[in-house]
C-alpha positions, -999 to +999 in steps of 0.1 A: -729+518-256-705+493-264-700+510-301-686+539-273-665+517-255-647+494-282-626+520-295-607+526-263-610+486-249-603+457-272-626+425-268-608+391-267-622+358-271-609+344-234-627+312-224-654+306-245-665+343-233-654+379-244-636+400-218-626+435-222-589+442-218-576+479-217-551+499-238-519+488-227-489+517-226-454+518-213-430+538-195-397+546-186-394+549-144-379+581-135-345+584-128-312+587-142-298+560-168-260+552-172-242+528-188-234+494-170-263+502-145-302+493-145-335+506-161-371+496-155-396+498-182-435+494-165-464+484-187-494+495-180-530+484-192-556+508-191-589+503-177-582+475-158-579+464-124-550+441-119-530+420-143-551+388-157-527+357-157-547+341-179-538+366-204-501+363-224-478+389-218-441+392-228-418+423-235-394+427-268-364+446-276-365+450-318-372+412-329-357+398-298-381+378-270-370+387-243-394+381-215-432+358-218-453+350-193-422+353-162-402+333-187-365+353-194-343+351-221-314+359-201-321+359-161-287+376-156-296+406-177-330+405-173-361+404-143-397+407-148-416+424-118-455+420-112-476+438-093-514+433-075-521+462-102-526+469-135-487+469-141-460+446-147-421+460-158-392+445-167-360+452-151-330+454-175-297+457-157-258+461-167-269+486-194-250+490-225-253+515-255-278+489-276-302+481-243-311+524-244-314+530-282-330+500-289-374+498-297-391+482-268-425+468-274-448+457-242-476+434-250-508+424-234-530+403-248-535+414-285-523+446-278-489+459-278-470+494-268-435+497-288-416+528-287-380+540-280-363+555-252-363+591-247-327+600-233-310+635-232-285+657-211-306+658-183-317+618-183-286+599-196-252+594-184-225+574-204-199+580-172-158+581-180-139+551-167-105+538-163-107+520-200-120+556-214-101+583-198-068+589-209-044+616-190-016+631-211+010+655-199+037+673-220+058+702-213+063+737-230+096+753-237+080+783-214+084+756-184+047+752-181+031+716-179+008+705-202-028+687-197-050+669-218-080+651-210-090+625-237-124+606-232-131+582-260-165+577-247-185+600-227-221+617-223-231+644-215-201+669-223-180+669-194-173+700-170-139+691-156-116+709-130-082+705-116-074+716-082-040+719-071-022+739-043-056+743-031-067+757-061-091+751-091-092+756-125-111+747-153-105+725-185-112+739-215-131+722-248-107+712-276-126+689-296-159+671-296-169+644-323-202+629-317-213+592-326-245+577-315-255+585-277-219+593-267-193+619-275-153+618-283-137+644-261-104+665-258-102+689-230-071+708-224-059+728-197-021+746-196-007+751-157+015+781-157+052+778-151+045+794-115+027+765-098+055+746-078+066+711-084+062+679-069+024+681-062-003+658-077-038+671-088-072+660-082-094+661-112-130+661-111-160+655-140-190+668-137-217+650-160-252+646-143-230+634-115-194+642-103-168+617-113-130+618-104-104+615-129-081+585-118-042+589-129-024+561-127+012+578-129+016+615-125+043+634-142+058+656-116+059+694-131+095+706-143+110+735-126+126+749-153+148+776-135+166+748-108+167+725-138+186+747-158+205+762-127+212+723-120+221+716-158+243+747-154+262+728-125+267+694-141+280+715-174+304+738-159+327+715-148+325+695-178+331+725-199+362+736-176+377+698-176+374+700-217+388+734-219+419+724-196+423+692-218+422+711-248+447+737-236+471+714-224+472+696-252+475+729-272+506+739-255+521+698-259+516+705-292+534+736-296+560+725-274+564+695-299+562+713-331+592+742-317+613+712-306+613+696-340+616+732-359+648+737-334+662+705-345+658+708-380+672+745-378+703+723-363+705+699-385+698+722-416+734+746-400+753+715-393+747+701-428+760+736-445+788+738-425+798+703-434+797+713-469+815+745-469+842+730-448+843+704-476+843+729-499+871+750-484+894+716-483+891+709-521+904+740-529 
């Protein structure tokens, strides 16, 4: 019988007597994980009843102790959580991107359970924020306005819209470059020259969640019709004041050059006449 037994149990010397202590597993509890917010990773031994204080138990990230026996490594980042059963998880809060790819190992007694998490699309958020959104607006020579969406950190791929006048439209994928558990992400979206001016989207993100897009300072759409209408106002009467300035100072000119070839024309008569008269008298 026990021949049966010992290769699902393990038998540890406890107290100058052998006691029985089950195969010990962990888990991930259900729900979804984002970065900067909280995971719980339960242990559970198999085959027993409740949790034997006697016996040592601690939890592990790679090399690192972080957790023995109720005693934490960190108490800010880290809470252990018993329970009258055969479980006991740790609580690992203000996630970052080493806490969910990093090997965990639970250990009970002689036995241990070390894995990784399991994370995907449906499981994992890495959520856009303030520090890795970036909003950039430019202008075509068509007068329509120009959106880009640029997330330097993000997961899954976003699904982003922009509603304006009451109505939405959809960002479009420019690039994607992936590193690690997060991606790098340009989306771009190109409002046509009839949407009016002075009106500030909304944009929304939709990851596993729905997150809005904060812009800190909206460029205001051109209207490129008043603007040139308006350009067209400012220029005209420039345009008039330099022609009249240039035409009046055409005609000065003209004036001044047909005085001076007047009085040379007077002076050049008045000098021959001189000389013929001088002329005449010599003879």
């Amino acid at each position: 019988m026990m021949q049966r037994i010992l290769p699902s149990l393990f038998l540890v010397w406890i107290n100058s007597k052998f006691v029985l202590t089950g195969i010990v597993t962990w888990e991930l509890r259900p729900g979804i994980l984002r970065i900067g917010g909280t995971m719980t990773l339960t242990c559970t031994i198999q085959n027993v009843d409740t949790i034997d204080n006697n016996m040592p138990r601690q939890w592990s990230k790679g090399a690192e102790l972080i957790a023995y026996n109720g005693h934490l490594d960190k108490p800010s980042k880290y809470t252990e959580i018993l329970t009258p059963t055969n479980e006991f998880s740790l609580l690992i809060k203000n996630l970052t991107v080493s806490d969910v790819t990093a090997i965990y190992q639970c250990q009970y007694s002689f036995e241990a359970c070390t894995k990784g998490l399991d994370i995907d699309s449906e499981n994992f958020e890495y959520p856009p924020s303030d520090k890795t959104t970036h909003v950039l607006y430019n202008y075509t020579t068509e007068g329509s306005t120009f959106i880009q969406l640029h997330f330097t950190k993000v997961f899954p791929l976003p699904n982003c819209t922009i509603e304006i006048q009451n109505k939405q439209f959809n960002f479009e994928v420019d690039s994607v470059n992936n590193y690690t558990i997060y991606l790098e992400v340009n989306l771009i979206y190109t409002l046509g020259s009839e949407i009016e001016c002075d009106l500030q989207p909304t944009i929304v993100c939709k990851l596993i969640g729905h997150y809005p897009v904060h812009v800190e300072q909206f460029i205001q759409c051109k209207n490129y019709k008043e603007d040139s209408i308006n350009l067209l106002v400012i220029l005209l009467p420039l345009f008039c004041s330099f022609l009249l300035i240039v035409t009046v100072g055409c005609v000065v000119l003209y004036h001044k050059r047909r005085q001076t070839y007047h009085k040379e024309n007077i002076d050049y008569h008045s000098t021959n006449t001189d000389e013929i008269i001088a002329e005449r008298s010599k003879s």
